[in-house]
VEXMAR-815349 format. One record per residue (C-alpha): residue number from 1; residue in one letter; x, y, z. Coordinates in pm, whole numbers, plus 32768, in hexadecimal, padded with zeros to 4 digits. Each point is the difference from the previous one (the first is absolute). Layout:
! VEXMAR-815349
{resi=NUM | resn=a | east=X | north=Y | up=Z}
...
***
This chain:
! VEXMAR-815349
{resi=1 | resn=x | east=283A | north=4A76 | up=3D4B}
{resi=2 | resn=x | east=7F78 | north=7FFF | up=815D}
{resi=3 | resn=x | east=802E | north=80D6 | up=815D}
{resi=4 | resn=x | east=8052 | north=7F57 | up=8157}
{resi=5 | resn=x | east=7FFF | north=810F | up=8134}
{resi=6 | resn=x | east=8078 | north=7F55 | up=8120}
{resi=7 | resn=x | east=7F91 | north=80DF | up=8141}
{resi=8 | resn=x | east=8138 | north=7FDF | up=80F4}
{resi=9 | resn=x | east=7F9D | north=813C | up=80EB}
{resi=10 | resn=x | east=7EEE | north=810E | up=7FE1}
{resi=11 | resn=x | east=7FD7 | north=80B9 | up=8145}
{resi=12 | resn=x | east=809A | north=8157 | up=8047}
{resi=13 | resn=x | east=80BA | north=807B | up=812A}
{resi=14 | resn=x | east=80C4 | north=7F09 | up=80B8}
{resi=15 | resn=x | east=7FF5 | north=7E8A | up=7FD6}
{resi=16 | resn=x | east=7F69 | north=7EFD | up=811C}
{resi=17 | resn=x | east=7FE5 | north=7EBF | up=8036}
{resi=18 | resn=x | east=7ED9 | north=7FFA | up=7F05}
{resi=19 | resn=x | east=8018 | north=811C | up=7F1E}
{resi=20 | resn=x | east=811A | north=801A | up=7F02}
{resi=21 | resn=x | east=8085 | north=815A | up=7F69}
{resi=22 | resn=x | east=7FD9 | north=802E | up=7E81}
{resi=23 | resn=x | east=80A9 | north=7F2C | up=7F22}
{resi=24 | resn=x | east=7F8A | north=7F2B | up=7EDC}
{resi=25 | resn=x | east=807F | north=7EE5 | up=7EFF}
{resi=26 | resn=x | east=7F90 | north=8047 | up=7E98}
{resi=27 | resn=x | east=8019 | north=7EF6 | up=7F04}
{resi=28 | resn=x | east=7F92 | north=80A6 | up=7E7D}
{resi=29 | resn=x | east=8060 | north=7F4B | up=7ED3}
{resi=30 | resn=x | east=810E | north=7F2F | up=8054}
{resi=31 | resn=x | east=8092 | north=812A | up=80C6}
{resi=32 | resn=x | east=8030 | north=8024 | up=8191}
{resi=33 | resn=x | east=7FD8 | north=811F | up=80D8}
{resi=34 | resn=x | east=804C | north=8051 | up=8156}
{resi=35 | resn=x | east=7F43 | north=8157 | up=8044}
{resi=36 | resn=x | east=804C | north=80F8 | up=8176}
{resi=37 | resn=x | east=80BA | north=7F15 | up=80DD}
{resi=38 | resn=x | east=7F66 | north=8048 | up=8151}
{resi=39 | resn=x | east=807B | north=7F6B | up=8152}
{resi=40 | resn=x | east=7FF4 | north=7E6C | up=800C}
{resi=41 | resn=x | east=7FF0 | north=8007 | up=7E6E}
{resi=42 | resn=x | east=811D | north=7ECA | up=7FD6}
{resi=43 | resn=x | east=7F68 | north=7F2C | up=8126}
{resi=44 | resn=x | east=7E9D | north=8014 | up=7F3D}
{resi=45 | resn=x | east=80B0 | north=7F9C | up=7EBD}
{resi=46 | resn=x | east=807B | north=7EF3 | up=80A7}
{resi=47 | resn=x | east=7EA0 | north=7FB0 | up=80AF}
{resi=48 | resn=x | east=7F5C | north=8000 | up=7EA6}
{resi=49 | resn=x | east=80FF | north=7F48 | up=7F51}
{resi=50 | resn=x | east=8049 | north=80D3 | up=7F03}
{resi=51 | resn=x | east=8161 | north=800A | up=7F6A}
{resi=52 | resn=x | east=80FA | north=8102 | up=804F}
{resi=53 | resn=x | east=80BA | north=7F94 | up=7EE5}
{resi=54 | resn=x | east=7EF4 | north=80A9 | up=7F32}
{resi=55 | resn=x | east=8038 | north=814B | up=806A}
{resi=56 | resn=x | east=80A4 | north=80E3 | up=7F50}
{resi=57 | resn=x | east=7F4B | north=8136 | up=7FCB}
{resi=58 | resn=x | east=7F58 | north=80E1 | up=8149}
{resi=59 | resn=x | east=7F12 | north=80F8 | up=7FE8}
{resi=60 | resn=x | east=7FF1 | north=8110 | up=8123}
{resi=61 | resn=x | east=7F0C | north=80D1 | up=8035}
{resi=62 | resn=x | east=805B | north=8118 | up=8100}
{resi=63 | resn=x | east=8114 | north=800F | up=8131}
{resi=64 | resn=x | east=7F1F | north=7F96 | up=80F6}
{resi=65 | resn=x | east=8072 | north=7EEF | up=80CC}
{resi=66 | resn=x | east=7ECD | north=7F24 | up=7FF7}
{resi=67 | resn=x | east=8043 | north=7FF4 | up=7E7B}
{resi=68 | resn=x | east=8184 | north=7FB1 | up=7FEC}
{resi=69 | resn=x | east=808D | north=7FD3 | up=815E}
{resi=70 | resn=x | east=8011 | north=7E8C | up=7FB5}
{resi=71 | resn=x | east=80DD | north=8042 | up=7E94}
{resi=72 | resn=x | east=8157 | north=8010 | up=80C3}
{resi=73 | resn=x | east=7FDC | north=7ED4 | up=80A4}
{resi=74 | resn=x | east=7F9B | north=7F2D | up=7EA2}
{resi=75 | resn=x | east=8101 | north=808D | up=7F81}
{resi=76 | resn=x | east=80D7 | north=7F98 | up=8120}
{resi=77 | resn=x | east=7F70 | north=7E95 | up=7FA1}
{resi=78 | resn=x | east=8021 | north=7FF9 | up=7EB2}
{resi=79 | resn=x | east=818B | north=8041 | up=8049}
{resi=80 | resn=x | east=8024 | north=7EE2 | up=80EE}
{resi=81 | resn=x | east=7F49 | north=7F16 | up=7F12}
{resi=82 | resn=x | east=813C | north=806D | up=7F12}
{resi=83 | resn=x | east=7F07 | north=808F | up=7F0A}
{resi=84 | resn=x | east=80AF | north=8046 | up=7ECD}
{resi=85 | resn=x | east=7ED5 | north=80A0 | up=7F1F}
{resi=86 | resn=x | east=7FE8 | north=8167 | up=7FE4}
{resi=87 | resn=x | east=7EE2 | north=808C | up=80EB}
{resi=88 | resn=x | east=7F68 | north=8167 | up=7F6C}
{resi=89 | resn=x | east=7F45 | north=80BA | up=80ED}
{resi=90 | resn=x | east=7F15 | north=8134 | up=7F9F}
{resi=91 | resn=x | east=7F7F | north=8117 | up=8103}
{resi=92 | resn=x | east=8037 | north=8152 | up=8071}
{resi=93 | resn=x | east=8119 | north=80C4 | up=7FE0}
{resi=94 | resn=x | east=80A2 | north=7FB7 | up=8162}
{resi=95 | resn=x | east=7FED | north=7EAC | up=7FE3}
{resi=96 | resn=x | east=816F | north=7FB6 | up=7FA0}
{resi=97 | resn=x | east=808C | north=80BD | up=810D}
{resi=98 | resn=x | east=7F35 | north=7F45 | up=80EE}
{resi=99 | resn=x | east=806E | north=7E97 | up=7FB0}
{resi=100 | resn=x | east=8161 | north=8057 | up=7F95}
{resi=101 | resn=x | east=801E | north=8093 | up=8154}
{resi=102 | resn=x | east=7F90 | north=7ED7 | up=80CC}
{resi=103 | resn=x | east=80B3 | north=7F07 | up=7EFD}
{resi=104 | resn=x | east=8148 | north=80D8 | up=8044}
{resi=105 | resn=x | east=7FD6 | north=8076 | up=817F}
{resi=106 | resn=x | east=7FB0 | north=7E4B | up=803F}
{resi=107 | resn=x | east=812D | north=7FA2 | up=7EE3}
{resi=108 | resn=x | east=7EEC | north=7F1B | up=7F68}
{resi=109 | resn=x | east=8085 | north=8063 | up=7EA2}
{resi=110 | resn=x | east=7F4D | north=7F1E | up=7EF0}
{resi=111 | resn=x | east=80A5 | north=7F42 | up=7F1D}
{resi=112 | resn=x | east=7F03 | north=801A | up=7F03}
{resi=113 | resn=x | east=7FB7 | north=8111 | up=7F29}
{resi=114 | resn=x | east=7F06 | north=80F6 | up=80A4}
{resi=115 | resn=x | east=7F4B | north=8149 | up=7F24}
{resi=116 | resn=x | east=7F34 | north=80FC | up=8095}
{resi=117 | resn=x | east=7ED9 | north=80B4 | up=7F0E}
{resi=118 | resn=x | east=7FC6 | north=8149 | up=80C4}
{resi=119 | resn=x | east=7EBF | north=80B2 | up=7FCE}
{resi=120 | resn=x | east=7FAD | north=818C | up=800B}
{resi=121 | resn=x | east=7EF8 | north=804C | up=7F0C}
{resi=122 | resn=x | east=7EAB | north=8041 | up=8045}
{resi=123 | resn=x | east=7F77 | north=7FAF | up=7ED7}
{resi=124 | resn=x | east=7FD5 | north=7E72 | up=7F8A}
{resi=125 | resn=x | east=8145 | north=7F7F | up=7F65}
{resi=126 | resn=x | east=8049 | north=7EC7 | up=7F61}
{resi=127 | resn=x | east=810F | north=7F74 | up=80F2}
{resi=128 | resn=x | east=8052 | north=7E8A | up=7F6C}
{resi=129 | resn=x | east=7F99 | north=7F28 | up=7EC7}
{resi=130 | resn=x | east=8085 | north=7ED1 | up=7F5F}
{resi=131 | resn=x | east=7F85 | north=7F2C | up=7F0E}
{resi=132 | resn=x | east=7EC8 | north=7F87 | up=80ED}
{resi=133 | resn=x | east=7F97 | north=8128 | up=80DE}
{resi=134 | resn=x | east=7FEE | north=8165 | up=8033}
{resi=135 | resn=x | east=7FF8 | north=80CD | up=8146}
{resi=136 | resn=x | east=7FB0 | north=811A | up=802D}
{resi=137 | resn=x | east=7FEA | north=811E | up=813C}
{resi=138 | resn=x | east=7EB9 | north=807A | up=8099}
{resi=139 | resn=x | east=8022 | north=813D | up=80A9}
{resi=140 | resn=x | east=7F4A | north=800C | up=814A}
{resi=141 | resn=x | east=7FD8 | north=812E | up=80F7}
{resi=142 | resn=x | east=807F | north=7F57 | up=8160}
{resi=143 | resn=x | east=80C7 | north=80BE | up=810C}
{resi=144 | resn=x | east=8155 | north=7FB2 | up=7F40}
{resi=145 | resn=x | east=804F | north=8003 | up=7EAC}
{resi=146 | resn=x | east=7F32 | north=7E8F | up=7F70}
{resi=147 | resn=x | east=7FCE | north=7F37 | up=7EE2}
{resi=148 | resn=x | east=7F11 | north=7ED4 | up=7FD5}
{resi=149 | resn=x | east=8026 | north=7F2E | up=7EA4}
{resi=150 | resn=x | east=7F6E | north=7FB8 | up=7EF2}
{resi=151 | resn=x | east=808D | north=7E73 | up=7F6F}
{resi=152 | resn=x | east=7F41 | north=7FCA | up=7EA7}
{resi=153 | resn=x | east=805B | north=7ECA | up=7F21}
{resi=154 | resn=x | east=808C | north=8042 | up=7EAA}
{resi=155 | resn=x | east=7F26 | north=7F7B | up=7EB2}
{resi=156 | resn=x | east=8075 | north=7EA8 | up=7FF7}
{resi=157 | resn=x | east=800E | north=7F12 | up=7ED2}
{resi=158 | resn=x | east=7EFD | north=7FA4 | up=7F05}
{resi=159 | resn=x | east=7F5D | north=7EBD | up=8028}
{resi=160 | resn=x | east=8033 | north=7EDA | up=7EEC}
{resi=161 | resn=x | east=7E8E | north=7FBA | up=7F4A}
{resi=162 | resn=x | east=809E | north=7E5C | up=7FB3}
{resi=163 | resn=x | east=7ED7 | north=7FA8 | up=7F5D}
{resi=164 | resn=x | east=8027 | north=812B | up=7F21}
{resi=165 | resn=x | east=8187 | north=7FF4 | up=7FE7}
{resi=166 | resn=x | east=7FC9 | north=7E5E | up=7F74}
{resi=167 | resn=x | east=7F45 | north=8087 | up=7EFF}
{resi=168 | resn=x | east=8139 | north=806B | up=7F64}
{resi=169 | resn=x | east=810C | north=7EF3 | up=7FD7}
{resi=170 | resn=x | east=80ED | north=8115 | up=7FAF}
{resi=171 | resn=x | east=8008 | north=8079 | up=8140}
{resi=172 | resn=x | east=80F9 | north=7F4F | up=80E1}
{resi=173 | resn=x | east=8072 | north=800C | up=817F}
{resi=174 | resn=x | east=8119 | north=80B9 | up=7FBC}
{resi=175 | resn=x | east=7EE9 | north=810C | up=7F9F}
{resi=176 | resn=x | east=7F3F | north=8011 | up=8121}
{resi=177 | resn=x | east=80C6 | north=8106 | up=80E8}
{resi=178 | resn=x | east=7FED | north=80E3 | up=7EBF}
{resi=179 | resn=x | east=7EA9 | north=7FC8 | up=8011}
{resi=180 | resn=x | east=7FC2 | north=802B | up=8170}
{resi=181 | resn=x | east=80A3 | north=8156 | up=7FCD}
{resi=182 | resn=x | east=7F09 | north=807C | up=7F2C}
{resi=183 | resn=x | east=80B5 | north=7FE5 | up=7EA5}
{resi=184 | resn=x | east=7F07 | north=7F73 | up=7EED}
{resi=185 | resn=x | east=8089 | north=7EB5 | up=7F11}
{resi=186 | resn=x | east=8071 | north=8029 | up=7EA6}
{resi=187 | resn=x | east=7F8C | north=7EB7 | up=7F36}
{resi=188 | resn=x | east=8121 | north=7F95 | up=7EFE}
{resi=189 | resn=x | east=7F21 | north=80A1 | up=7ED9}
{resi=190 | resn=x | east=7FF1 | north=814A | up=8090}
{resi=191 | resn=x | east=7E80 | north=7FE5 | up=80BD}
{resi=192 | resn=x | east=8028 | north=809C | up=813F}
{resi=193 | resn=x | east=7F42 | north=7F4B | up=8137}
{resi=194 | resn=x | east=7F75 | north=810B | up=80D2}
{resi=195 | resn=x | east=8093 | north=7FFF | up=8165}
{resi=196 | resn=x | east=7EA3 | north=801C | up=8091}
{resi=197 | resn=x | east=7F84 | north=7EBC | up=7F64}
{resi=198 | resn=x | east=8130 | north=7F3F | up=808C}
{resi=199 | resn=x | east=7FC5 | north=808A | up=817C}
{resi=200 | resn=x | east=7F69 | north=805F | up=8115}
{resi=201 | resn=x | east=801A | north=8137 | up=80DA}
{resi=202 | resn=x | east=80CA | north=7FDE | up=8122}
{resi=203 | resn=x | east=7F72 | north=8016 | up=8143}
{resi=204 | resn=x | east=7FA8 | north=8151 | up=80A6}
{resi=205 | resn=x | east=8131 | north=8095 | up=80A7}
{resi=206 | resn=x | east=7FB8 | north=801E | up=815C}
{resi=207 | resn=x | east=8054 | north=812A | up=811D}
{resi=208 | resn=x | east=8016 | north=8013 | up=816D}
{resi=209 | resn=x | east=803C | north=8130 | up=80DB}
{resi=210 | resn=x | east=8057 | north=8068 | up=814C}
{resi=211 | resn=x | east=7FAF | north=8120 | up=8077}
{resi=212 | resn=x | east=80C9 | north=8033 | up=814D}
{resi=213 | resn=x | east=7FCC | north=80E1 | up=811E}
{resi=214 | resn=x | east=7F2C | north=813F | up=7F7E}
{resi=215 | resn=x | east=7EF2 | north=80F6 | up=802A}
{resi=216 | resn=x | east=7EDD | north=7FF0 | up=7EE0}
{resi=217 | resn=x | east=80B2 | north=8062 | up=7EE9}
{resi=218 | resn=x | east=7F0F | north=7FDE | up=7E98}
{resi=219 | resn=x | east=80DA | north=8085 | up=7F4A}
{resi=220 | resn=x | east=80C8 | north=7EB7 | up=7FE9}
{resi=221 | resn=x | east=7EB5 | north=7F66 | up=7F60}
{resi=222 | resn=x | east=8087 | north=8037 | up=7EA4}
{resi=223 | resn=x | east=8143 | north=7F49 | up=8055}
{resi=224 | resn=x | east=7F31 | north=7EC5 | up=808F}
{resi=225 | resn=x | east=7ECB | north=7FF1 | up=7EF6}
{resi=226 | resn=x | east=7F72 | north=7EC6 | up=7FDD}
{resi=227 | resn=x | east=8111 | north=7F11 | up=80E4}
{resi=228 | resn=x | east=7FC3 | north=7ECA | up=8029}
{resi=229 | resn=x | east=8052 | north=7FF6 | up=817C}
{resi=230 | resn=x | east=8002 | north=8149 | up=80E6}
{resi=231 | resn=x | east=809B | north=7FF9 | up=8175}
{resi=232 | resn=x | east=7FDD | north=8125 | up=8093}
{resi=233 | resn=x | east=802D | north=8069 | up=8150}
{resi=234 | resn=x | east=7EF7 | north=8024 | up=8109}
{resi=235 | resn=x | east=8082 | north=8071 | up=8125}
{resi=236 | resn=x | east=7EB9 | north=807A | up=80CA}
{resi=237 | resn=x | east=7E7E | north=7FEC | up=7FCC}
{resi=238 | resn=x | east=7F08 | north=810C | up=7FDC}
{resi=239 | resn=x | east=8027 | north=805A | up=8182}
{resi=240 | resn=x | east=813D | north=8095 | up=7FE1}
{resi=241 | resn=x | east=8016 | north=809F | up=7EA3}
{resi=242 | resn=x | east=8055 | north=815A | up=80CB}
{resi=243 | resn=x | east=813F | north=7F36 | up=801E}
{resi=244 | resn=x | east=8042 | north=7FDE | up=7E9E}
{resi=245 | resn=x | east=809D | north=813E | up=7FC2}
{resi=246 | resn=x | east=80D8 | north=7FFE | up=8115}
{resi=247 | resn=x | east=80B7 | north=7EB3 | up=8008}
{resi=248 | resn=x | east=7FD7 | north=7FFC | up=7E4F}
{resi=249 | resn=x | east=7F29 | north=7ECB | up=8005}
{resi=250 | resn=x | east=7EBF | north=7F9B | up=7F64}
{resi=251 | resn=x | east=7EBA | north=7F70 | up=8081}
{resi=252 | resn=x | east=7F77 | north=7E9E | up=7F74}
{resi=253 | resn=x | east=7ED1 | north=80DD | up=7F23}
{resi=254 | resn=x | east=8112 | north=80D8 | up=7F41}
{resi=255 | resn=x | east=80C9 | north=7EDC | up=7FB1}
{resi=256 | resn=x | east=7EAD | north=7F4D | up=7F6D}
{resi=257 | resn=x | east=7FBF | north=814F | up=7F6D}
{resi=258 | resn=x | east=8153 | north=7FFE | up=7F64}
{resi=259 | resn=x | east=7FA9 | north=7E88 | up=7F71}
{resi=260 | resn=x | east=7EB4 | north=8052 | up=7F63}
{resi=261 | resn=x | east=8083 | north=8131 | up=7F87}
{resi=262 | resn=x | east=8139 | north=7F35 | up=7F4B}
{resi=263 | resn=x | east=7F09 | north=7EFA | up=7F7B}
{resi=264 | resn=x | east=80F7 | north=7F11 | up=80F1}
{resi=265 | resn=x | east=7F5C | north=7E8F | up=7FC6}
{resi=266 | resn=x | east=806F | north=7FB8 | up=8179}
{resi=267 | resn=x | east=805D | north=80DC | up=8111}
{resi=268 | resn=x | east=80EA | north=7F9E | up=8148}
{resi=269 | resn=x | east=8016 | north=80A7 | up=8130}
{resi=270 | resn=x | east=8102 | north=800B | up=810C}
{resi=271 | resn=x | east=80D6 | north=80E1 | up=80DA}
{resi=272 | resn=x | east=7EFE | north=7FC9 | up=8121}
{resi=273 | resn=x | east=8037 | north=80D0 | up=811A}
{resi=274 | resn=x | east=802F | north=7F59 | up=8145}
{resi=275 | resn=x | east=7EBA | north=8090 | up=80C4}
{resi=276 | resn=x | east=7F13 | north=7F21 | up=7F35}
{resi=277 | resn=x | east=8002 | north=7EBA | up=804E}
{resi=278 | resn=x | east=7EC9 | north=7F83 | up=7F0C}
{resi=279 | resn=x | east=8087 | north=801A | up=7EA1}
{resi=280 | resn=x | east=7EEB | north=7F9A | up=7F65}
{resi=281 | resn=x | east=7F70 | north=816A | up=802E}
{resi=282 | resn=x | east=80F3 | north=8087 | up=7F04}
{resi=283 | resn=x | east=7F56 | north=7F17 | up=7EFF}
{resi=284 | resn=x | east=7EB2 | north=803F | up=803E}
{resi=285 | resn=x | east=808B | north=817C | up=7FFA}
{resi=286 | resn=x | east=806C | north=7FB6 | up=7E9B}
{resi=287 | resn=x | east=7F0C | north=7F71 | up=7F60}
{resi=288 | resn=x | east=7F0C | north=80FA | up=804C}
{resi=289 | resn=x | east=809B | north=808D | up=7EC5}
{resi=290 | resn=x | east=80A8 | north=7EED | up=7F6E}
{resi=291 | resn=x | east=7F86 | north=7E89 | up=7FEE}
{resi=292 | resn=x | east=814F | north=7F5B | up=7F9A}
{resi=293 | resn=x | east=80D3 | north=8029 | up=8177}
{resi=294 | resn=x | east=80E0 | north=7EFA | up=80B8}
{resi=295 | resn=x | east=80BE | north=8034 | up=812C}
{resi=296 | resn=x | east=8195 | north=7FC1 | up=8040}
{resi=297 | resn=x | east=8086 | north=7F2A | up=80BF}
{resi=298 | resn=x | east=815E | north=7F6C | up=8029}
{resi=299 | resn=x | east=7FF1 | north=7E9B | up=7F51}
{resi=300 | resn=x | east=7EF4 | north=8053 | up=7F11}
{resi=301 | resn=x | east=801E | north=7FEA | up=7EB6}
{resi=302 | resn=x | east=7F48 | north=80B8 | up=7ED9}
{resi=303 | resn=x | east=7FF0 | north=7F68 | up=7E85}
{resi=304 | resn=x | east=7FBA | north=80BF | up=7EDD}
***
């Protein structure tokens, strides 16, 4: 069980030569994630080497163009790579009509299969699961309707004790998944082997979420409590919080406020505004109320 955020873009506005728009590749148990799809997004995949292929669920935030102007394009891609999988993508409701429109105005009509998971609630949902993973939304107050997400591994298997499990010749290899599962072992005279003696707990699950373009909003604390790895925007410094309100952004201290508040264990921040060219300022912002910051920044990559 183990988290890999990939960083691909994590500046707001427009894109430059040396600032990327939002966009990030999430690996979470075994699981890949594309999530917003700002400007650039498939050139940075391709920068970073990560595999397209993998792709097959996208998260997006809001309707802003800096966080999915880039998803038409990859999706233009993916049909002249003669993708076959099914691609799912999740957003607001809007989205659909968006990309269907540009697929169909262009005649770039995809041969494989692709789903749209529209989003209207303002309260959290849970918006996918399988076997592996759950997401869910985060509701954020932004200048359009906006979700960040929540992705939290699922309680995996339990963990074979073999010096406890050789103990007992009885119990054979065809018994371990049984065992892993958390059944306990019925000896052939009727003693039952406790399932507790036989294992190990599984590892922690583990939880990352993104918290998108938004002003400081506590109230999503409760959704968040106790992540294992916080992004949250950033988009000025102290010396323009009387912007907040207006543009529906936050300031590096709220989103630190945010990740003490949510016990985060580590906090990143991005969505830098363009004016401020020293980024370190927005850490040393941070951590005047929360030790555990890092800073984004496309090609860097965060292990949990």
């Amino acid at each position: 069980m183990s988290i890999k955020l990939t960083i691909l873009g994590c500046h707001s506005a427009t894109p430059t030569t040396n600032s990327h728009t939002t966009s990030q590749f999430l690996e979470i148990n075994n699981r890949a994630f594309l999530i917003d799809c700002g400007e650039g997004t498939q050139v940075q995949l391709r920068k970073y080497k990560l595999r397209f292929s993998k792709i097959t669920h996208i998260f997006i935030s809001h309707l802003h163009g800096d966080h999915f102007y880039g998803l038409i394009g990859l999706i233009s891609t993916f049909g002249l790579l003669n993708r076959e999988k099914d691609l799912h993508v999740f957003g607001p409701k809007g989205i659909k009509e968006i990309i269907i429109l540009q697929i169909k105005l262009s005649k770039s009509f995809t041969k494989f299969k692709l789903f749209f998971h529209e989003s209207t609630s303002k309260d959290s949902e849970l918006i996918f699961e399988d076997e592996k993973v759950s997401v869910y939304t985060i509701p954020l107050n932004h200048r359009v309707y906006t979700n960040g997400y929540l992705f939290k591994e699922k309680i995996g298997e339990r963990k074979l004790n073999i010096e406890a499990v050789n103990n007992h010749k009885e119990i054979e290899i065809c018994d371990y998944q049984n065992i892993k599962n958390g059944e306990n072992f019925k000896k052939e005279n009727g003693e039952i082997i406790d399932n507790e003696v036989l294992t190990f707990n599984p590892p922690k699950p583990l939880s990352y979420a993104f918290c998108s373009d938004t002003t400081y909003k506590p109230d999503i604390i409760s959704i968040i409590k106790n992540v294992d790895l916080l992004y949250h925007e950033s988009t000025f410094l102290n010396d323009k919080e009387h912007l907040c309100e207006y543009t529906k952004h936050a300031t590096a201290e709220q989103a630190a406020k945010i990740a003490k508040q949510a016990n985060a264990k580590k906090l990143i921040l991005g969505h830098y505004s363009s004016r401020y060219k020293n980024l370190e300022l927005f850490k040393e912002e941070a951590q005047t109320v929360f030790k555990h910051v890092a800073l984004a920044e496309a090609g860097k990559i965060f292990s949990v």
